[in-house]
TIMI-2910 file (N, C-alpha, C, CB; in pm, 1 decimal, decimal comma, always signed):
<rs>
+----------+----------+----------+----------+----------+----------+----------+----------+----------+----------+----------+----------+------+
!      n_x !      n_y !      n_z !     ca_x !     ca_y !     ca_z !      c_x !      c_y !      c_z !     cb_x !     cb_y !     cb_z ! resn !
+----------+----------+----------+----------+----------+----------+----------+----------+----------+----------+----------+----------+------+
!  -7376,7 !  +2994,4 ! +10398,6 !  -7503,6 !  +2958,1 ! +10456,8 !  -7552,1 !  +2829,9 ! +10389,3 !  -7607,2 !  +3073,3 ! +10441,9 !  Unk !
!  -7565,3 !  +2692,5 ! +10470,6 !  -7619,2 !  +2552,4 ! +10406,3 !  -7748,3 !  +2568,9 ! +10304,1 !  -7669,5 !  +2447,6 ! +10535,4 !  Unk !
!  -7763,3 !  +2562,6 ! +10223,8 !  -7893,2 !  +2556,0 ! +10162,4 !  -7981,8 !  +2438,2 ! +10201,5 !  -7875,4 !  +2554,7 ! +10020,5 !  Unk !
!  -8112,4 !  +2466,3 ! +10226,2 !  -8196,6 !  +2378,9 ! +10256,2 !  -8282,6 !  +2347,9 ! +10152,7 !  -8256,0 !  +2411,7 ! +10357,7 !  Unk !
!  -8267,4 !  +2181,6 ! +10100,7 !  -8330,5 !  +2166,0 ! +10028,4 !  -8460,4 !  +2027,9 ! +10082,0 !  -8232,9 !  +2157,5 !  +9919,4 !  Unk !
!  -8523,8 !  +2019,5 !  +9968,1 !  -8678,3 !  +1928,0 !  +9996,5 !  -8792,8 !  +1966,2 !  +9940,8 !  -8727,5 !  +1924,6 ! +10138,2 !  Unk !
!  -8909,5 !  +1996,0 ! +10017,9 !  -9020,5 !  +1998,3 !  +9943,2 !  -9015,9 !  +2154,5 !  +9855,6 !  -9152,8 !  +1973,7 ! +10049,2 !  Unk !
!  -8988,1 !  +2264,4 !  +9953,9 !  -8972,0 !  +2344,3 !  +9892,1 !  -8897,0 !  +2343,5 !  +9722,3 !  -8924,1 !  +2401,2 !  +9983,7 !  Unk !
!  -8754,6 !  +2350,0 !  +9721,0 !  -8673,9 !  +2298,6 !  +9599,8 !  -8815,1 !  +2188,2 !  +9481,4 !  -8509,1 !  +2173,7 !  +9689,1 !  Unk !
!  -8829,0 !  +2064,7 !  +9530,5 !  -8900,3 !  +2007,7 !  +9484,1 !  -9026,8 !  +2098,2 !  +9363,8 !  -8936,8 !  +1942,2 !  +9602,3 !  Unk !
!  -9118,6 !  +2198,0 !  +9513,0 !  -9213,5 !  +2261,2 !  +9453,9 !  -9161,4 !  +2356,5 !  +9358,2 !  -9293,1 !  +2316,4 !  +9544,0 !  Unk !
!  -9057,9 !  +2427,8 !  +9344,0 !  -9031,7 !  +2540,3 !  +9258,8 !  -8984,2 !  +2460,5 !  +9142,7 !  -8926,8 !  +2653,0 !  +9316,5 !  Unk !
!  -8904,9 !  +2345,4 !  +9162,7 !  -8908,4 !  +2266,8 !  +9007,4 !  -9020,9 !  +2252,1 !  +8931,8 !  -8870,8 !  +2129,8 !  +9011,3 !  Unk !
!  -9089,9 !  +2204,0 !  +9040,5 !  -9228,0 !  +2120,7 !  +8957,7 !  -9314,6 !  +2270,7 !  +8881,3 !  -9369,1 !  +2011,9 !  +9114,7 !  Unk !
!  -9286,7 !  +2413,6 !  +8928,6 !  -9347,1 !  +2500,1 !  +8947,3 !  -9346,6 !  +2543,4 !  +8799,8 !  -9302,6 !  +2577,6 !  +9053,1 !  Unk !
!  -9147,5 !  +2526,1 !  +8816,0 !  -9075,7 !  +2588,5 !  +8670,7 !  -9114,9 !  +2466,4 !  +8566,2 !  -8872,3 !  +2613,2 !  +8681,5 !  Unk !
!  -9147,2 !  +2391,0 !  +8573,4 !  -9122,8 !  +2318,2 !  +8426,2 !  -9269,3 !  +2291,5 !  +8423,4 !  -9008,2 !  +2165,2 !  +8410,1 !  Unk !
!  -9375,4 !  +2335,3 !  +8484,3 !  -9525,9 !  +2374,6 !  +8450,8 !  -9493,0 !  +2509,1 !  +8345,4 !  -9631,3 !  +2423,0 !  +8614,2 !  Unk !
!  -9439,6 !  +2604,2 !  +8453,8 !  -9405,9 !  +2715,6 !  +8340,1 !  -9370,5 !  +2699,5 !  +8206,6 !  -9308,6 !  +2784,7 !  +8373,9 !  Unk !
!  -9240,2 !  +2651,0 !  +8211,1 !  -9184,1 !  +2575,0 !  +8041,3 !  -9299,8 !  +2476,7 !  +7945,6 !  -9034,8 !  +2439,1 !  +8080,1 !  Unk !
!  -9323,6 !  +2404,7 !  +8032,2 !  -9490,5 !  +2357,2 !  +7931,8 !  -9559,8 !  +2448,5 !  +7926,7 !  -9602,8 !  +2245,2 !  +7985,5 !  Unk !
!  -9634,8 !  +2538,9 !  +8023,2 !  -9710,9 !  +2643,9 !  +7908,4 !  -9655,0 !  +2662,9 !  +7857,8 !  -9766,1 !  +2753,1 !  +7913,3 !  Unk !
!  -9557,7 !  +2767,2 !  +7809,8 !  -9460,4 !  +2827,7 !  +7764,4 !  -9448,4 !  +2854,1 !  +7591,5 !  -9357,5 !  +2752,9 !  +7821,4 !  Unk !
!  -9410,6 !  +2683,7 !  +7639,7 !  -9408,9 !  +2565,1 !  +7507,7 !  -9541,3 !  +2578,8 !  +7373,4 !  -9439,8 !  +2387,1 !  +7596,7 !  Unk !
!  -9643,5 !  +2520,3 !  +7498,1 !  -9763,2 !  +2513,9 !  +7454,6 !  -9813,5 !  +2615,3 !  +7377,9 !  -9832,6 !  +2496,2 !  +7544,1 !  Unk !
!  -9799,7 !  +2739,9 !  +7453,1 !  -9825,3 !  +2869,8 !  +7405,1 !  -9766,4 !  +2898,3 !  +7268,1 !  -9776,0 !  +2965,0 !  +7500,7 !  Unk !
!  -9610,3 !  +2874,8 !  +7262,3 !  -9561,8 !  +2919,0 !  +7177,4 !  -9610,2 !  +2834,4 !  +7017,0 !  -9424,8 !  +2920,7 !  +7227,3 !  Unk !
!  -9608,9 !  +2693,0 !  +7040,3 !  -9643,5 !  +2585,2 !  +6986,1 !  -9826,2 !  +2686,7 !  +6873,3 !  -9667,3 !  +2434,2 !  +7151,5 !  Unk !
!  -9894,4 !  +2704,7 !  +6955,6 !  -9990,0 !  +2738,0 !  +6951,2 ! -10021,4 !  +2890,3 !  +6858,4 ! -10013,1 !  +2725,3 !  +7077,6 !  Unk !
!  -9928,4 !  +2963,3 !  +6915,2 !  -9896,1 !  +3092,4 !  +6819,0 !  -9834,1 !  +3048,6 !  +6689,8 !  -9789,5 !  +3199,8 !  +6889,1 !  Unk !
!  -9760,0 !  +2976,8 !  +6698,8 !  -9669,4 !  +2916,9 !  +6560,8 !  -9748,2 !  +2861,2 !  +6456,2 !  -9567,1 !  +2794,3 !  +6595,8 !  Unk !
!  -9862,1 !  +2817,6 !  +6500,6 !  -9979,8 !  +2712,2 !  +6404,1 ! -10073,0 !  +2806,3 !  +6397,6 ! -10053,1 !  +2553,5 !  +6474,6 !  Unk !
! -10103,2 !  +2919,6 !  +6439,3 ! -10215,4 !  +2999,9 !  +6400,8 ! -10125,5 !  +3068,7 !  +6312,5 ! -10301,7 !  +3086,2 !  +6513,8 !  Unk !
! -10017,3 !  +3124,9 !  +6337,1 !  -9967,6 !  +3233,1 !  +6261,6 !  -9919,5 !  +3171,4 !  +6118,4 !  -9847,9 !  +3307,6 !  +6344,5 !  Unk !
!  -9918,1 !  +3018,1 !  +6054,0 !  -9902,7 !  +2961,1 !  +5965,4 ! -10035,3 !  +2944,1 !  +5938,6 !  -9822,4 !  +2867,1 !  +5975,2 !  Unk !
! -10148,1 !  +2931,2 !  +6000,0 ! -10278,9 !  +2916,7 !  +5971,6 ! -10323,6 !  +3026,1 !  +5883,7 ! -10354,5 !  +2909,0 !  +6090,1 !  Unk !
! -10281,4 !  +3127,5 !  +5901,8 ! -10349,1 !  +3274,5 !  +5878,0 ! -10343,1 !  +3292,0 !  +5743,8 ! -10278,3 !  +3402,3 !  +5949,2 !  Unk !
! -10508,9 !  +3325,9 !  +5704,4 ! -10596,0 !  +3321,2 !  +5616,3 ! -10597,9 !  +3447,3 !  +5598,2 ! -10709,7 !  +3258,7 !  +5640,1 !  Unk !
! -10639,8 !  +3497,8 !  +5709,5 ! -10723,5 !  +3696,6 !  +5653,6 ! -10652,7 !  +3803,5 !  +5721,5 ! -10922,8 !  +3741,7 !  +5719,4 !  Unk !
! -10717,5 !  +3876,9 !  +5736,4 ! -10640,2 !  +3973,0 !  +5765,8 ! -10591,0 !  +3993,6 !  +5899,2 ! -10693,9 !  +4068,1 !  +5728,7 !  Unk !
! -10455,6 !  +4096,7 !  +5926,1 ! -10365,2 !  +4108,3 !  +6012,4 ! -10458,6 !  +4044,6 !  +6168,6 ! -10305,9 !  +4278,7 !  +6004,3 !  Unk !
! -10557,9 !  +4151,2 !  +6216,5 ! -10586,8 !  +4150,9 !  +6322,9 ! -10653,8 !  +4027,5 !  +6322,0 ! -10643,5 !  +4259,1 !  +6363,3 !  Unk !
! -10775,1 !  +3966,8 !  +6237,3 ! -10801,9 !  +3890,4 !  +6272,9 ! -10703,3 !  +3712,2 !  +6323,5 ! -10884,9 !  +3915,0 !  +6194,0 !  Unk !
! -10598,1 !  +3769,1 !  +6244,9 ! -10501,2 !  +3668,3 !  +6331,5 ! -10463,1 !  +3673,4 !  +6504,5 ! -10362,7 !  +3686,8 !  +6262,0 !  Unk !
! -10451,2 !  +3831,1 !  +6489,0 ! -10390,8 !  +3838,6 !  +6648,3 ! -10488,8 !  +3807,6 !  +6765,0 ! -10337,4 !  +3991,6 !  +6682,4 !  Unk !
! -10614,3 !  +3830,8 !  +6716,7 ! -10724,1 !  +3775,7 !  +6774,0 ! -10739,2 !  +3626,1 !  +6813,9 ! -10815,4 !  +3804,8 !  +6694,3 !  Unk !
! -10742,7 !  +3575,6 !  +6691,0 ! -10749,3 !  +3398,4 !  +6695,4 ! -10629,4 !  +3379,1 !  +6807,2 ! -10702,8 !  +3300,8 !  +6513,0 !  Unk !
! -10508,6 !  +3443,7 !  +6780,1 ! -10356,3 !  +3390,3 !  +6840,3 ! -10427,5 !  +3428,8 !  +6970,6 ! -10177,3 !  +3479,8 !  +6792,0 !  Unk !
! -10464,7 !  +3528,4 !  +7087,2 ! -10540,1 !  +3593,7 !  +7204,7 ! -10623,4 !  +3505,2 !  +7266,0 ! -10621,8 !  +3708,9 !  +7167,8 !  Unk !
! -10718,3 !  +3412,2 !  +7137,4 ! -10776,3 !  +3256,6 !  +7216,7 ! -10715,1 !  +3205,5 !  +7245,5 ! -10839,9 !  +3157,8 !  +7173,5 !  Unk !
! -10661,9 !  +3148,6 !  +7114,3 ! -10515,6 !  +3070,3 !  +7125,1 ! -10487,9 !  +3048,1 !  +7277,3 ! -10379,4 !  +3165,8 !  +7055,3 !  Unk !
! -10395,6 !  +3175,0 !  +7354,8 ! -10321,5 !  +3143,4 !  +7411,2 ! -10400,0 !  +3179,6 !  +7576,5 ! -10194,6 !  +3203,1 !  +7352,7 !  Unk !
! -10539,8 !  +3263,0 !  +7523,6 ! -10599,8 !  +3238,3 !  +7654,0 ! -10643,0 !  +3101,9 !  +7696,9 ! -10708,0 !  +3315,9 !  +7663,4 !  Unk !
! -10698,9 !  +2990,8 !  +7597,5 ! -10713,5 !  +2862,6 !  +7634,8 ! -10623,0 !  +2771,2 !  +7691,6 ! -10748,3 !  +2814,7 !  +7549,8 !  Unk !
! -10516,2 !  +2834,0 !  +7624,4 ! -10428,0 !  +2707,8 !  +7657,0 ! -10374,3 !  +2757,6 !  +7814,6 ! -10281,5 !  +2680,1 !  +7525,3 !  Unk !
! -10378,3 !  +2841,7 !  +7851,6 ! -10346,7 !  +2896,8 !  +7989,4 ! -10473,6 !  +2850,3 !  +8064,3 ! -10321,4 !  +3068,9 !  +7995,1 !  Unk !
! -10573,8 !  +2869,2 !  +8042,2 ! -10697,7 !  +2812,7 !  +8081,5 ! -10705,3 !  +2674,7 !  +8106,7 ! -10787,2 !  +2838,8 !  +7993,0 !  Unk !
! -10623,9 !  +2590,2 !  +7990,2 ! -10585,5 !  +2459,2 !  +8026,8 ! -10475,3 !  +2402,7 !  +8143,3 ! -10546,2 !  +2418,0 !  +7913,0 !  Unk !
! -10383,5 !  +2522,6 !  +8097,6 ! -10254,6 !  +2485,0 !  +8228,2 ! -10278,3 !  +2471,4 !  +8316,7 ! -10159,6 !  +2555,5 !  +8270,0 !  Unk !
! -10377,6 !  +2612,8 !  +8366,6 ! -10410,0 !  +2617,4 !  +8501,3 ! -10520,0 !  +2509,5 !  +8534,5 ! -10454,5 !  +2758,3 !  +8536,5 !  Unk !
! -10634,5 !  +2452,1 !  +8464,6 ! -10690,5 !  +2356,2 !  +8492,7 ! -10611,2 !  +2185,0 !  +8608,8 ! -10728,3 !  +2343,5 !  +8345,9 !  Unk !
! -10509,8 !  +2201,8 !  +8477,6 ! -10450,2 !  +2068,2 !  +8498,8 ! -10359,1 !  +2100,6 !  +8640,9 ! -10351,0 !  +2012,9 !  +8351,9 !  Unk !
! -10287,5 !  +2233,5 !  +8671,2 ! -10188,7 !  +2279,0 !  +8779,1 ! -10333,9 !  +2249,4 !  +8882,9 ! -10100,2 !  +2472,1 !  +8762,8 !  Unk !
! -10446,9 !  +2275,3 !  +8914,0 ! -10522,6 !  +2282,3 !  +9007,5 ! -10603,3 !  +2116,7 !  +9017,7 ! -10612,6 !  +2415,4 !  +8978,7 !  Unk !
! -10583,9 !  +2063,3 !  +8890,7 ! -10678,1 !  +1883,8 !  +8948,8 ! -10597,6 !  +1840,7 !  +9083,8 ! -10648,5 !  +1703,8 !  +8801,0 !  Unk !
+----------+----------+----------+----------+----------+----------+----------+----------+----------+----------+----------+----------+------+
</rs>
């Protein structure tokens, strides 16, 4: 069966390597809090929970301008 490629193909690239930058970002982001960490257990996992709600908060910002 020919595969049809174009905008579709196009959009699921552009889709996946939004994904891989969050991803990134996220991980990037957990890595520097969890070297950050000062006090105790939870209050890390907390900070890391902003962490990575913002930066998703950001992705999706920038996926929707």
């Amino acid at each position: 069966m020919p595969r049809h490629s174009g905008q579709s193909d196009e959009a699921k690239i552009a889709a996946n390597l939004r994904r891989a930058i969050e991803l990134t970002e996220l991980g990037l982001r957990l890595r520097r809090s969890a070297l950050q960490q000062n006090g105790p257990q939870d209050d890390a996992r907390v900070q890391v929970m902003r962490e990575i709600r913002h930066a998703k908060e950001q992705a999706w910002r920038k996926n929707h301008s």
